[in-house]
C-alpha positions in Angstrom: -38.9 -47.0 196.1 -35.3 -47.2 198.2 -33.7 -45.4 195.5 -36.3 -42.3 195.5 -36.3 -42.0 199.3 -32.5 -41.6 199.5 -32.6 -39.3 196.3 -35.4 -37.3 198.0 -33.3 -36.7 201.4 -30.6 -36.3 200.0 -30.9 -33.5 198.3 -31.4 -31.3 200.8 -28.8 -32.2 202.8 -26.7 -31.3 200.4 -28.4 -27.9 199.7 -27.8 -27.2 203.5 -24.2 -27.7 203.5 -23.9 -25.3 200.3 -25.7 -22.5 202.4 -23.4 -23.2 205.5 -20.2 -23.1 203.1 -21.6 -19.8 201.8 -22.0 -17.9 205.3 -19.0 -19.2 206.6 -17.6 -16.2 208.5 -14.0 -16.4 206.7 -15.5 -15.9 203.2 -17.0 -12.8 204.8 -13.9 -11.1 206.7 -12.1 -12.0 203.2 -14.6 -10.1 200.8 -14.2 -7.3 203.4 -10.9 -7.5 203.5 -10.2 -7.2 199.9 -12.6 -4.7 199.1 -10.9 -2.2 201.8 -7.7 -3.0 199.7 -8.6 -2.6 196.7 -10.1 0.6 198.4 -6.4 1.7 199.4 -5.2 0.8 195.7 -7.6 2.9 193.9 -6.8 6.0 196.0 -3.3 5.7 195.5 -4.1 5.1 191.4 -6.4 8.0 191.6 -4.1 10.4 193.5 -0.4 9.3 192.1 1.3 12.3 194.4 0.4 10.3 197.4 2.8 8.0 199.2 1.0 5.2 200.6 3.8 2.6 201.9 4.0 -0.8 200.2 0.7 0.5 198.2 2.7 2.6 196.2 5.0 0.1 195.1 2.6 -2.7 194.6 0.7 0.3 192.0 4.4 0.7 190.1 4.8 -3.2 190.0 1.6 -3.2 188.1 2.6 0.0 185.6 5.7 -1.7 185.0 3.9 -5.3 183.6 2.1 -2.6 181.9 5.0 -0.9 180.7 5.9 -4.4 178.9 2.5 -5.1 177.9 2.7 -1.9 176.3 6.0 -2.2 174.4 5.4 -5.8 173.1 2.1 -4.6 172.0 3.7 -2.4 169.7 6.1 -5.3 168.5 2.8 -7.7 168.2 1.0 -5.1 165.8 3.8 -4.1 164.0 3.2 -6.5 161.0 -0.5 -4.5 160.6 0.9 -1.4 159.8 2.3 1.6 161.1 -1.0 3.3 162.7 -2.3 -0.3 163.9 1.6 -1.0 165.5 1.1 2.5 167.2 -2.1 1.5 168.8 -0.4 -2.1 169.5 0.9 -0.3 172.3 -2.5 0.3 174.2 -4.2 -2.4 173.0 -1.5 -4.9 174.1 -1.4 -3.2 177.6 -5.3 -4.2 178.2 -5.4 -7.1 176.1 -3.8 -9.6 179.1 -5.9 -8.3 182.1 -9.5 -8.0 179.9 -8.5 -11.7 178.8 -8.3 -12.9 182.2 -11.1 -11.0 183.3 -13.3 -12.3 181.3 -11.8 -16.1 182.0 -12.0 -15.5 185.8 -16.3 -14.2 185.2 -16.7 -17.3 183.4 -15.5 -19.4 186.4 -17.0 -17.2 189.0 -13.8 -16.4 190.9 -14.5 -13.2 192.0 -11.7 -12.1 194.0 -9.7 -12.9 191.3 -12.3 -10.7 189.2 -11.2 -7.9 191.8 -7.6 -8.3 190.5 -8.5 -7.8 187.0 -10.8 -4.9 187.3 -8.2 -2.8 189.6 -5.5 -3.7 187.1 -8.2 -2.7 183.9 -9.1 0.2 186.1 -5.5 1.3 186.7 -4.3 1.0 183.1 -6.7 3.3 181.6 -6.1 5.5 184.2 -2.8 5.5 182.7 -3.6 5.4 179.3 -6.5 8.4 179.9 -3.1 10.4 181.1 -1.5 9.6 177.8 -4.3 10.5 175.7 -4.6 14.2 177.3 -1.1 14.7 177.1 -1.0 14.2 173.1 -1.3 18.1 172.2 1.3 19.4 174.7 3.6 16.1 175.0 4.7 16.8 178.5 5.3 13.3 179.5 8.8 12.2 179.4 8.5 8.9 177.4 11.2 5.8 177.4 11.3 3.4 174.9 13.9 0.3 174.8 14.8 1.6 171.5 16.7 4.1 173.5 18.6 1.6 175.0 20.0 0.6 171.9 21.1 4.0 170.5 17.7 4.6 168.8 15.9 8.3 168.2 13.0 9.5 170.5 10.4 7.7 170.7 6.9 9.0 169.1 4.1 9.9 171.6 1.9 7.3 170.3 -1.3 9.4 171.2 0.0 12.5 169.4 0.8 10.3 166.1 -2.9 8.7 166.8 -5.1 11.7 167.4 -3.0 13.8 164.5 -3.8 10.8 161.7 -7.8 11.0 162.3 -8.0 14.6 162.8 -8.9 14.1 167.0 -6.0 16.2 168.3 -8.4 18.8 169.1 -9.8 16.3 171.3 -7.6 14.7 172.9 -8.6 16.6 176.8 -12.3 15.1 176.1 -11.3 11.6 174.7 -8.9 11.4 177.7 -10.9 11.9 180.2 -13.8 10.0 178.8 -10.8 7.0 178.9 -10.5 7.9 182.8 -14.0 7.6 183.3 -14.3 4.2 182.2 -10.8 3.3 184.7 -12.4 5.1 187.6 -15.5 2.6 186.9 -13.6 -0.7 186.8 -11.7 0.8 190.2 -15.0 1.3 191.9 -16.1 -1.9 190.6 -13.5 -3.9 191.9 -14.5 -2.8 195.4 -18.3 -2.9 195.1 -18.0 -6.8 194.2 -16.0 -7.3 196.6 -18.8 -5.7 199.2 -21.0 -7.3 197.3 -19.7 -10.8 197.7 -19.2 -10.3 201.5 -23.0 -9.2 201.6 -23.8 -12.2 199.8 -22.3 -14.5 201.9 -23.3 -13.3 205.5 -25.4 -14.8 207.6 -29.2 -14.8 206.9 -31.2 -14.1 209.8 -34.6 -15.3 210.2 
């Protein structure tokens, strides 16, 4: 009969200290906090001509890991062919963020979910400018090839489009691909503003 008493108060005890953790006020200026920067991220992702200081290079630190991503993509996929090799590239440059996206939903680490949606959100946008490009091949490309006395580099979205007949389409496929970043940007910052909803204060 001890045993059930304790069990009994207990609980609830316990379920009250969750609820305190859960409005503490820091968890709440934090959610804000992030979703206003993610905010200021997504703006300068959106509109690249801005120049918004320190955002703008935190935004090229991230297109550079993709820029790496990107190239040992192409180096992963090689053995699977030529086409597959050429679409290493993209699939290697969302392969690392959507894995730890996914690992960070499992665990319910949201602001770390924030991360991964901006950087998802912010490599498509990139991609969805590389896919639009592939009639009129605009874009100046690099590749490390070139660094070792190589020939120009393919536009990987050109060759891509060309073998399946797409090319046509490549101002529709592209901005369907910049849809689906814009989505994972404004994502980012709704959870966020979510998660700070969540976790003020309930009044009574």
């Amino acid at each position: 009969m001890g045993i059930l008493v304790d069990v009994r108060y207990k609980l609830p005890m316990d379920y009250r200290s969750r609820s305190f953790e859960e409005v503490y006020p820091i968890h709440l200026v934090r959610y804000i906090l992030a979703g206003l920067f993610f905010l200021i991220l997504s703006i300068q992702v959106i509109f690249p001509k801005l120049s918004i200081p320190l955002i703008r290079l935190l935004v090229s630190a991230v297109s550079m890991v993709d820029f790496i991503a990107h190239e040992m993509g192409h180096v992963i996929f090689s053995f699977m062919g030529e086409f597959i090799g050429v679409l290493g590239g993209t699939l290697g440059q969302l392969f690392l963020p959507t894995v730890c996206l996914l690992l960070t939903v499992r665990r319910r680490q949201w602001f770390a979910c924030g991360i991964f949606m901006f950087w998802i959100g912010q490599s498509l946008n990139q991609i969805s400018t590389y896919i639009m490009d592939a009639r009129t091949q605009q874009l100046k490309l690099f590749s490390p090839g070139l660094l070792l006395g190589g020939g120009n580099p393919i536009h990987d979205w050109h060759y891509l489009l060309d073998k399946t007949g797409l090319l046509w389409a490549d101002n529709a496929m592209g901005w369907m691909v910049n849809l689906a970043g814009f989505s994972f940007l404004i994502g980012a910052i709704l959870l966020m503003f979510y998660r700070a909803a969540s976790t003020s204060p309930k009044i009574n």
